[in-house]
C-alpha atoms as one frame of an Amber mdcrd trajectory, in Angstrom:
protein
   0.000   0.000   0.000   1.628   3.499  -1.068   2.369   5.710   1.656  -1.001
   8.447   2.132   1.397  11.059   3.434   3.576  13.499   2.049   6.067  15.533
   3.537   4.693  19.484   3.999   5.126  22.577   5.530   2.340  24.051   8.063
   2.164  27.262   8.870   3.696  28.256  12.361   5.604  24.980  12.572   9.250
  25.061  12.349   9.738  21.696  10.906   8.091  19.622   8.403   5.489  18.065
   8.138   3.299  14.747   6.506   0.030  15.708   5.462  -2.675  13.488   4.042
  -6.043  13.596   2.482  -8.667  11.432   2.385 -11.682  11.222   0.026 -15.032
  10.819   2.067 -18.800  10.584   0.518 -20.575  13.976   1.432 -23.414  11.491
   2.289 -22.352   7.785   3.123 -25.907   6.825   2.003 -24.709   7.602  -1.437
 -20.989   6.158  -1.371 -21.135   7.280  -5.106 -21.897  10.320  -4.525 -20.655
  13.664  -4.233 -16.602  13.250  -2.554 -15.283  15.526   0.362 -11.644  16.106
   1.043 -10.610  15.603   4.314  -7.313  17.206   5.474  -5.534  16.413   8.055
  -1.372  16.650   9.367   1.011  14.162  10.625   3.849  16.111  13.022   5.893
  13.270  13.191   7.962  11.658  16.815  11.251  12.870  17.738  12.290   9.310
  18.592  13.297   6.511  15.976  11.083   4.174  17.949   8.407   5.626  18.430
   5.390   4.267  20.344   2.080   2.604  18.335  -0.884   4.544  19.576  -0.615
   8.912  18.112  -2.781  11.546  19.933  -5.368  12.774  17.595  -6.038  16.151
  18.392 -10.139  17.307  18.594 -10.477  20.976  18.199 -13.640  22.676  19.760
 -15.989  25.730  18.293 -17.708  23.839  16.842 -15.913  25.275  14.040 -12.400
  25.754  14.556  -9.686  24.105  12.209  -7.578  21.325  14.138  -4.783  22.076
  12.012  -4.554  25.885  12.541  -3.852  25.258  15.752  -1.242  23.130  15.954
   1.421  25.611  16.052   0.145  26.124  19.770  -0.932  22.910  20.663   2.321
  21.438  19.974   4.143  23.965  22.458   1.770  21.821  25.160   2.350  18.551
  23.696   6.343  19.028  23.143   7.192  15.520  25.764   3.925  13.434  24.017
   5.034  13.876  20.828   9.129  12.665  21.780   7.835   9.341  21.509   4.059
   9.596  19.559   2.968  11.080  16.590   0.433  14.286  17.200  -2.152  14.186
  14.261  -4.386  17.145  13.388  -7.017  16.372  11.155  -9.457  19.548   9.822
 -13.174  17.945  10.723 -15.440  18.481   8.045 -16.693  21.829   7.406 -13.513
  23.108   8.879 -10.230  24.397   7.701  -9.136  22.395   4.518 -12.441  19.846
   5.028 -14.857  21.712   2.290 -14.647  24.531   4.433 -18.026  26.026   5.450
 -16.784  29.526   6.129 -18.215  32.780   6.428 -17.674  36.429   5.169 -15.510
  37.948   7.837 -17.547  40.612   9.705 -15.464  42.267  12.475 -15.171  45.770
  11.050 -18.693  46.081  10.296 -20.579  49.217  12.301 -20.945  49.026  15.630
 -24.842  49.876  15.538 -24.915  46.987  12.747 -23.837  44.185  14.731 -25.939
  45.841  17.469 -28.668  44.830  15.917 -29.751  41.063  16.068 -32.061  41.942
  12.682 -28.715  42.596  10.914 -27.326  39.375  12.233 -29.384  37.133  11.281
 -29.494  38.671   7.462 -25.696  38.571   7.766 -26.305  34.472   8.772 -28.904
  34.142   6.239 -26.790  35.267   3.209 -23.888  33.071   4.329 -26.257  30.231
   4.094 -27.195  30.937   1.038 -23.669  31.276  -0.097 -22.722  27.906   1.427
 -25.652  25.970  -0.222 -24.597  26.421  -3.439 -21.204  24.730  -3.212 -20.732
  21.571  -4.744 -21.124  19.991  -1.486 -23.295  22.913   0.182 -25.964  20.088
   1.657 -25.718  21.344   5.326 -27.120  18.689   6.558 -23.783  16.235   6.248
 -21.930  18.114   8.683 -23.002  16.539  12.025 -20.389  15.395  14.663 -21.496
  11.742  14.094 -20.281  11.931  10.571 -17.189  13.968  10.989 -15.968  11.266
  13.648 -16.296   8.498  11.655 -13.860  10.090   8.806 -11.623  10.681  11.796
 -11.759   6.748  12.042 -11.167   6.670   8.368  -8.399   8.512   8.745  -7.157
   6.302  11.893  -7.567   3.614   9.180  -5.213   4.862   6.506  -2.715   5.669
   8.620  -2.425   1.509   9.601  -3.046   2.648  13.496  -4.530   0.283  15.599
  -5.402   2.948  18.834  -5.506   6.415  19.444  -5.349   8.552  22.041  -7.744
  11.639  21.944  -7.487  15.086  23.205 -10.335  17.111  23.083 -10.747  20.772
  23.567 -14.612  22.529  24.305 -16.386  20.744  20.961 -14.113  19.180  20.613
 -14.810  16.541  23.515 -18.454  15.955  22.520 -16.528  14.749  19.523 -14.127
  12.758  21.587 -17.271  11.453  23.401 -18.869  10.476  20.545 -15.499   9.009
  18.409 -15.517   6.495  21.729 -19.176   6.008  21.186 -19.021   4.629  17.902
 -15.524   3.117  17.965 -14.619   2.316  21.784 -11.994  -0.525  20.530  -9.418
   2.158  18.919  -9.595   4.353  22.193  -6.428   3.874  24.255  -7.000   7.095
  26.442  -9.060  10.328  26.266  -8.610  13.924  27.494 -11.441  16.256  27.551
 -10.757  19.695  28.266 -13.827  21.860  28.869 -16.618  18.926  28.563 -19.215
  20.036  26.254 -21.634  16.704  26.091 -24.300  16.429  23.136 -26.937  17.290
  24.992 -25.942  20.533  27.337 -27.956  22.473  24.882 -26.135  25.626  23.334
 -26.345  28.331  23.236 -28.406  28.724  25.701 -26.588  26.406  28.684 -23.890
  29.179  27.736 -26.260  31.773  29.491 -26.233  29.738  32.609 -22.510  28.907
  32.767 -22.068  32.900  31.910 -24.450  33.670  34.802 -22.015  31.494  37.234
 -18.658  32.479  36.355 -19.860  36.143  36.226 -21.381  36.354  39.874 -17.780
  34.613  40.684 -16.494  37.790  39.511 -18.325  40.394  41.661 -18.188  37.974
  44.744 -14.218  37.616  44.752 -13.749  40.867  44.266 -15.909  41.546  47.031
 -14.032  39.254  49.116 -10.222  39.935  47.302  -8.974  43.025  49.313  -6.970
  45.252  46.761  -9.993  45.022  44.614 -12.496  45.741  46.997 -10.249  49.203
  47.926  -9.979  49.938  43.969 -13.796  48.378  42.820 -15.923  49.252  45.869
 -19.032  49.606  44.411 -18.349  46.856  41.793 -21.390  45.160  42.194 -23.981
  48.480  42.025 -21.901  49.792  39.218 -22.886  46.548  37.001 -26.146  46.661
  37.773 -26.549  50.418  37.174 -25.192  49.607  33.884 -27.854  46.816  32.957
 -30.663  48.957  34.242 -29.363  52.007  31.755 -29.144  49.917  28.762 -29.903
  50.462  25.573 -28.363  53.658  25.829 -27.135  55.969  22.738 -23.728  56.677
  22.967 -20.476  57.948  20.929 -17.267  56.091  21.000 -14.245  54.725  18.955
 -14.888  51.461  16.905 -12.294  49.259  18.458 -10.643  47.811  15.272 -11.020
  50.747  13.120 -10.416  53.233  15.673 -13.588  55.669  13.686 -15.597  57.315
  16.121 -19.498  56.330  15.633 -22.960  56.882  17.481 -25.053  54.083  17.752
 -26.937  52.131  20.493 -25.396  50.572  22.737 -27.587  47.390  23.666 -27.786
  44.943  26.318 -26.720  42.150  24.133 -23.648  44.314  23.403 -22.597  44.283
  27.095 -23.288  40.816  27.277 -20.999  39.799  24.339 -18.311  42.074  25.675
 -18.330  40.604  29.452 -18.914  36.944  28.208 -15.691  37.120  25.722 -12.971
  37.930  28.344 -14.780  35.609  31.244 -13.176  32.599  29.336  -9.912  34.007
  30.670  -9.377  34.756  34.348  -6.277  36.557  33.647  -8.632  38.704  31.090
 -11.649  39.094  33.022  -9.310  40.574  35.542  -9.656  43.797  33.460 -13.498
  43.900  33.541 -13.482  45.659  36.922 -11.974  48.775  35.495 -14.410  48.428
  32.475 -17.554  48.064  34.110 -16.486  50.987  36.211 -15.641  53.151  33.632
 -18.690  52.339  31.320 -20.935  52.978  34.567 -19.668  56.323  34.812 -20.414
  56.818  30.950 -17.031  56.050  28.987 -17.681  52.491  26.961 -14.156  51.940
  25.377 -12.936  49.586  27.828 -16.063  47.619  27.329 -16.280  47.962  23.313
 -12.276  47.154  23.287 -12.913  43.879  25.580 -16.089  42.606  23.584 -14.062
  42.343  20.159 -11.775  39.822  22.078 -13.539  36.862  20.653 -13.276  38.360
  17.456 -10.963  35.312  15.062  -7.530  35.995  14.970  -5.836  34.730  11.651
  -5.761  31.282  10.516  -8.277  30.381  14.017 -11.788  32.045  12.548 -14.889
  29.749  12.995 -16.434  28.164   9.935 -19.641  29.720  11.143 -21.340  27.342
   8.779 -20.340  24.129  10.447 -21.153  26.080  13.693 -24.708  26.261  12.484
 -24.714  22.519  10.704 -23.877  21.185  14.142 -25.678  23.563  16.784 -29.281
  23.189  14.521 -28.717  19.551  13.778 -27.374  18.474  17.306 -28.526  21.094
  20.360 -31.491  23.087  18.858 -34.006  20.100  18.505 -33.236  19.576  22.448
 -35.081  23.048  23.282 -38.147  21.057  23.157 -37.505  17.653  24.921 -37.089
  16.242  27.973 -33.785  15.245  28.390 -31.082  15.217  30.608 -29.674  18.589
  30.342 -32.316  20.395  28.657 -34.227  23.472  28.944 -31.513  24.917  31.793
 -32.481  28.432  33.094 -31.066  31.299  31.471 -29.249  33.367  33.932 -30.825
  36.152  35.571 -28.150  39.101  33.466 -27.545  36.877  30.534 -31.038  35.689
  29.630 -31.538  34.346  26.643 -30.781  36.652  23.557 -27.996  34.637  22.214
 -30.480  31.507  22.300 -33.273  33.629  20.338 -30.804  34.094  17.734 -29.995
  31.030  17.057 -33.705  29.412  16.914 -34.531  31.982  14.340 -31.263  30.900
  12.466 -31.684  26.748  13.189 -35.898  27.687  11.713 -34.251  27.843   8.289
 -30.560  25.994   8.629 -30.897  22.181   6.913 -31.199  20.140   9.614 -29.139
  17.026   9.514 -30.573  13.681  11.166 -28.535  12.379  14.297 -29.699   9.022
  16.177 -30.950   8.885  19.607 -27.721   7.041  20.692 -25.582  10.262  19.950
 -27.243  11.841  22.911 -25.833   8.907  25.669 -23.006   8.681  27.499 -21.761
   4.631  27.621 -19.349   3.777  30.586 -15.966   3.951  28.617 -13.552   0.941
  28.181 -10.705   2.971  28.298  -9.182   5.685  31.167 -10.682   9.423  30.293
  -9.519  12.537  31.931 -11.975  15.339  32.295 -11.123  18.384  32.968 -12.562
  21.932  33.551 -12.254  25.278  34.795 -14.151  26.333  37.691 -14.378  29.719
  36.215 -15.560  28.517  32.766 -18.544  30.357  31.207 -18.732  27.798  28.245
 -18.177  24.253  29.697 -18.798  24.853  33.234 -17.821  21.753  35.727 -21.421
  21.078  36.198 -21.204  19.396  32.573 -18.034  17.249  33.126 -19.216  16.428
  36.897 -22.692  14.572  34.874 -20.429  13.063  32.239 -18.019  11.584  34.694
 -20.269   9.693  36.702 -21.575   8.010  32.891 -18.595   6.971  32.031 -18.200
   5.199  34.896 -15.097   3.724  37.176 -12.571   4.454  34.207 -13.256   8.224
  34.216 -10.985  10.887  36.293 -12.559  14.490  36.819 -10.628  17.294  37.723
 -11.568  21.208  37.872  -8.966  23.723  38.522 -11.264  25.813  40.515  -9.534
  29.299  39.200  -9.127  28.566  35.195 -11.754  29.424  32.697 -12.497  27.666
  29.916  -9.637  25.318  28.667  -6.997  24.409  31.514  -4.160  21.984  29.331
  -1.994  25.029  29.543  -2.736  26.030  33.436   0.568  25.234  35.395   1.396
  22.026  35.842  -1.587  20.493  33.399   0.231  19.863  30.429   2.770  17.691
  32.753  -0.885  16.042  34.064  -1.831  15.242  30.352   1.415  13.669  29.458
   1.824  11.620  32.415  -1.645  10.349  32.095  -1.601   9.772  28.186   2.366
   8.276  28.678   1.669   5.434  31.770   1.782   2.314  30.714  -1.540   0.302
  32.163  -4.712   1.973  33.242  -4.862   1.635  36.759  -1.564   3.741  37.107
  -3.287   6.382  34.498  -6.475   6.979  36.677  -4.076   7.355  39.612  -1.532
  10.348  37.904  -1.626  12.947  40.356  -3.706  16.373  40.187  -3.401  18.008
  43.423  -1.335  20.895  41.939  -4.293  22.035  39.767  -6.202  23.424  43.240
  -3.072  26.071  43.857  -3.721  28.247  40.551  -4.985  31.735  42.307  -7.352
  34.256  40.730  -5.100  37.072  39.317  -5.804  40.193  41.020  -8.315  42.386
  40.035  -6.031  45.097  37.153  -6.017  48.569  37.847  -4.359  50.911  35.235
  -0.943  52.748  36.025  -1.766  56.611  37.320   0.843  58.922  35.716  -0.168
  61.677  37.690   1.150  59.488  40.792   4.230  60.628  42.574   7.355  58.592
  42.444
């Protein structure tokens, strides 16, 4: 059999490469039928014997390109991949996978993407854009499918097992790979559990709820930002109880001043963005302060965080194939992990948006069994943030006790949303993904994770101080 890969260079990586494609059906109904392209990148071991099982990395979103990321992932995975092979493969939809992507809107008018009208016309045009690809039928992009061309992939490169790290999405699609294919799981990490059926957006508004009240009660009870934030608390909700206001300020990626109205949902979007970062969010006690008292840079400057930096945009289409096809039909069931409350700030705006957008989105068809958790066959690590606004612990804590005796869960009780990078985590990962049998796996120690601290609360430098 000829060798699928050929040597390459990726972007950000200092060393080549092997990349490798693989032709898929867009529909495996129709195995004749129209042919995707799935990408995906070998970084090869350090060592000359190198061990049998690679680590397949999962990226989240949904939406995000496994391979565009590899630049960083690898600076976490630098003593796994000594001895294993690290393997990126763009999910369908994503990346090089008959991208679903997009027009890139983060210099459009502020009052434009103020207004959730504008929005969903902005969604609405993409999708018509994206249907009229050659393979623009949005309902094939559904995790199910997309994990079983990671199999195929797992297939053509002759590997028996894999090990699987999963990132926000990306560990429903670890839970799910081990769903349909438990044999060629040696070990699983899921960072930021995100199960099939937590419902999103609108779980979001609850985890956001959480982690935000964490903010205004630690700085409540974190001295130096009690003296500079004393009326924290008021000062936010003064702010909610003024909005929509009109107001004048400096676009913060084209710097042009504009007037426009400053919403509720705007405030939301700009707290929610740096509250998946402690050492972020540690800023948004200076910018609620300042936008109480009338000046909304701060704010406007911190809500364009989770605007895509380059080569790590979301393929907003696979976003929408997945949330409509997967979470939005859960809105009206009874399942585990449906319907949670919106939280009391947050609401449910974001959630709104989406059912109008999932009303009109193909819908692709997912079986019941997607939405259960079997006790796994093989040690999984979970791991959250206790501060995470996305993939709160609640989510992992649920998931855990389904997967039974061979599942570890661990929350660093001050990191947000993704922890492989918090302290001594990456060191976790390896040891637990590099131990030989299971038992010794499940036992790899995680006490260090409980000493990360909050960062203090930032207060900007006073040049008018005295030396």
């Amino acid at each position: 059999m000829a060798d699928p890969l050929k040597t390459c260079r990726v972007v950000g990586l200092s060393h080549p490469a092997q990349c490798g494609v693989l032709k898929r059906p867009l529909d495996p109904a129709r195995p004749s039928g129209i042919q995707i392209d799935i990408h995906y990148v070998v970084v090869p071991a350090l060592a000359r014997r190198k061990l049998p099982d690679p680590v397949f990395l999962l990226a989240g979103g949904p939406g995000q390109s496994a391979i565009s990321l590899a630049p960083q992932v690898l600076a976490l995975f630098t003593r796994l991949n000594n001895r294993r092979d690290i393997v990126f493969v763009d999910q369908r939809g994503t990346g090089l996978s008959a991208p679903l992507m997009c027009d890139d809107t983060r210099a459009l008018p502020l009052a434009e993407l103020a207004d959730p009208a504008a929005q969903l016309r902005e969604i609405t045009r993409c999708r018509e854009k994206l249907q009229t690809l050659p393979y623009g039928d949005l309902r094939f992009f559904t995790t199910v499918l997309a994990m079983q061309d990671l199999d195929a992939v797992r297939q053509q490169l002759g590997v028996q097992r894999i090990n699987l790290v999963g990132a926000s999405y990306g560990t429903r699609a670890a839970l799910d790979y081990q769903r349909q294919f438990p044999s060629a799981v040696r070990r699983s990490v899921m960072d930021g559990v995100a199960p099939a059926d937590m419902v999103l957006p609108l779980s979001m508004s609850t985890d956001s709820q959480a982690a935000f009240d964490a903010l205004l009660r630690d700085c409540e009870q974190m001295a130096s930002c009690q003296k500079n934030y004393p009326t924290l608390r008021r000062d936010a909700s003064a702010l909610f109880n003024q909005l929509p206001q009109t107001i004048t300020a400096a676009h913060p990626l084209t710097g042009q001043r504009e007037t426009f109205p400053y919403s509720r949902d705007m405030l939301l979007a700009a707290l929610r963005g740096p509250l998946y970062s402690p050492v972020t969010s540690s800023a948004l006690p200076q910018a609620i302060s300042e936008a109480a008292a009338g000046r909304f840079e701060g704010l406007l400057g911190m809500g364009s965080l989770l605007s895509p930096r380059k080569g790590s945009a979301l393929a907003m289409g696979m976003h929408f194939s997945v949330i409509c096809a997967e979470d939005a039909p859960l809105a009206d069931r009874n399942m585990p992990g449906s319907k949670p409350s919106a939280g009391a700030d947050f609401a449910d705006s974001t959630a709104q948006l989406y059912a109008k957008v999932c009303a009109a989105w193909p819908q692709g068809a997912v079986p019941s069994a997607f939405y259960e958790v079997p006790a796994t066959r093989s040690p999984a690590l979970l791991l959250s943030g206790g501060l995470d606004p996305a993939t709160a612990p609640r989510h992992a804590q649920r998931v855990a006790l389904a997967l039974g005796a061979n599942a570890s869960n661990v929350v660093v009780p001050n990191a947000g949303h993704g922890v492989m990078s918090v302290g001594c985590m990456r060191d976790v990962i390896y040891k637990f993904i590099d131990t030989e049998d299971d038992a010794s796996a499940l036992k790899v120690q995680t006490d260090c994770a409980s000493a990360v601290p909050r960062p203090l609360a930032f207060q900007p430098p006073r040049w008018d101080a005295k030396p």
